[in-house]
DOGUPA-162411 format. One record per atom (N, C-alpha, C): residue in three letters; x, y, z. Coordinates in pm, whole numbers, padded with zeros to 5 digits, always signed. Atoms other than C-alpha are relative to their C-alpha. Example, Ala and Ser with C-alpha at 12.3 -4.5 7.8 and 13.67 -1.06 7.14 Angstrom:
<atoms>
ALA+00089-00119+00000
ALA+01230-00450+00780
ALA+00090+00120+00000
SER-00082-00119-00006
SER+01367-00106+00714
SER-00077+00109+00073
</atoms>
This chain:
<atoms>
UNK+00076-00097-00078
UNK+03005-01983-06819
UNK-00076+00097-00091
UNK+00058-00093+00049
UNK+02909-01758-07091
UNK-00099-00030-00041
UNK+00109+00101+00027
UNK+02695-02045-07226
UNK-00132+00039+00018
UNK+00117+00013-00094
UNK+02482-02029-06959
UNK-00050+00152+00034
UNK+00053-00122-00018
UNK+02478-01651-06910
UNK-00081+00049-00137
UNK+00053-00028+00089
UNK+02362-01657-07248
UNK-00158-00046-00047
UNK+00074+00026-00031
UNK+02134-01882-07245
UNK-00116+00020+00098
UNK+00036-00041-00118
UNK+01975-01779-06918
UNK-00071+00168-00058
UNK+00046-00105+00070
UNK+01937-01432-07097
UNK-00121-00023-00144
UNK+00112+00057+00037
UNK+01752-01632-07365
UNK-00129-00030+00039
UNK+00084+00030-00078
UNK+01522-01768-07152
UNK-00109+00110+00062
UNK+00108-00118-00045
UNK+01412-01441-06989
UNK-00085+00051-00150
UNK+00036-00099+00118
UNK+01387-01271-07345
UNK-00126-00092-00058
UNK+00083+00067+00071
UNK+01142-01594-07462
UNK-00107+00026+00125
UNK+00107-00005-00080
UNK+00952-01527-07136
UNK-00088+00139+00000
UNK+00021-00105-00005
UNK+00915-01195-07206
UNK-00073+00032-00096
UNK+00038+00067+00079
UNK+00778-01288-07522
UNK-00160-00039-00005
UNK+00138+00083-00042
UNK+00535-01508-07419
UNK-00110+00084+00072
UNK+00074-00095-00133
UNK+00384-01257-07190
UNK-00065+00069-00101
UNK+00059-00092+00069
UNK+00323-00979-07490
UNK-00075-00109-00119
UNK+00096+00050+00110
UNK+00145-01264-07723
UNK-00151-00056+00048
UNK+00115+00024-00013
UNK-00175-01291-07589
UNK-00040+00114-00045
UNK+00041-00131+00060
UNK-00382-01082-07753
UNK-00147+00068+00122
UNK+00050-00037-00078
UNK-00592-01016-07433
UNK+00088+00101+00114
UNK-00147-00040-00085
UNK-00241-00893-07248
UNK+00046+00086-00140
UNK-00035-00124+00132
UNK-00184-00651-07575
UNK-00102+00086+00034
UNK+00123-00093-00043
UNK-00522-00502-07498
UNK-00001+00084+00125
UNK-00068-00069-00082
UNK-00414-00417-07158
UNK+00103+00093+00022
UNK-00101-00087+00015
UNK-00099-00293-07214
UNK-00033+00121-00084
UNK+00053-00080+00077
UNK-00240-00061-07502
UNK-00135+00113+00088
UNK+00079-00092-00069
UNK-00524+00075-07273
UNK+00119+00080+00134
UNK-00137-00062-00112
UNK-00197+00141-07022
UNK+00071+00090-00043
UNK-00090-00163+00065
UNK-00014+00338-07269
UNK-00059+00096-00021
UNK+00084-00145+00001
UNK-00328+00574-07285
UNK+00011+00078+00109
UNK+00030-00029-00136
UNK-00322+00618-06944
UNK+00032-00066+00128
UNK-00009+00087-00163
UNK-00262+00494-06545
UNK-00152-00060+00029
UNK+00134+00064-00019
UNK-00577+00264-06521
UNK-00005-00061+00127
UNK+00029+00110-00086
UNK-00730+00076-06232
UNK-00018-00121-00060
UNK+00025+00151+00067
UNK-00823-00285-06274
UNK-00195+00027-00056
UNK+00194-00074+00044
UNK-01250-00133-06291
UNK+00081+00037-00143
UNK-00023-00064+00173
UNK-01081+00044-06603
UNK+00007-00028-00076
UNK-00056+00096+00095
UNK-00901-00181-06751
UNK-00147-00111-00089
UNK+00130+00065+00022
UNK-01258-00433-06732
UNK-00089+00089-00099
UNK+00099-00125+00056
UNK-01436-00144-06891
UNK+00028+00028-00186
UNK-00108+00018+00104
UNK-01171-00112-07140
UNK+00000-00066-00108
UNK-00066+00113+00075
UNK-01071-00432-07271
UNK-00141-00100-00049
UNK+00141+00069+00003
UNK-01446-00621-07215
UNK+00032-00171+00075
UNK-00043+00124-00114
UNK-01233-00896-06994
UNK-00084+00019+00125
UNK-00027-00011-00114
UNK-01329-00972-06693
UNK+00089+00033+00092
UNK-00103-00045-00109
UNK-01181-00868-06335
UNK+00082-00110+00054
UNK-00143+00096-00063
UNK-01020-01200-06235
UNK+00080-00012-00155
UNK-00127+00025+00148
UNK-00896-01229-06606
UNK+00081+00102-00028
UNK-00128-00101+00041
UNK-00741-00901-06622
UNK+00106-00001+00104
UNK-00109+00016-00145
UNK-00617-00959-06253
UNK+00124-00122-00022
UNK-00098+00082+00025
UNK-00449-01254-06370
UNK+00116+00028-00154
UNK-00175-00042+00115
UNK-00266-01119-06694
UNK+00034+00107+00075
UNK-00112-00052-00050
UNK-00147-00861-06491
UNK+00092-00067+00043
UNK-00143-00016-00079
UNK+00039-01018-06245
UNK+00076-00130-00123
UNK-00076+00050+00133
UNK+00117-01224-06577
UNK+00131+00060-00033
UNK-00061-00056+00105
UNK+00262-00963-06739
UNK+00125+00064+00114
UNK-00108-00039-00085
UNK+00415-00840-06385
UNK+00162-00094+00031
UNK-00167+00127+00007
UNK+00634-01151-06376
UNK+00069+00027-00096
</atoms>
């Protein structure tokens, strides 16, 4: 059982991971720690587009 609780804890921690290595999803998060942004902001921001930042959010929300 611990195995698996361990593993399983792995798993999140590599997903969690995966999420902060895009370097388009670093750019976001970094304009976030300046401030509470909209998604207009963020676009403004970063020089992404609005469905591309819309989609690493709920990226980064998972």
């Amino acid at each position: 059982m611990l195995i698996i609780s361990t593993t399983s804890s792995i798993n999140l921690q590599a997903k969690l991971f995966r999420g902060f290595a895009d370097p388009s999803r670093l750019s976001i998060l970094e304009a976030l720690r300046e401030s509470e942004c909209t998604v207009s902001d963020l676009v403004q921001t970063t020089g992404l587009t609005q469905p591309n930042v819309s989609n690493h959010l709920a990226c980064l929300r998972d």
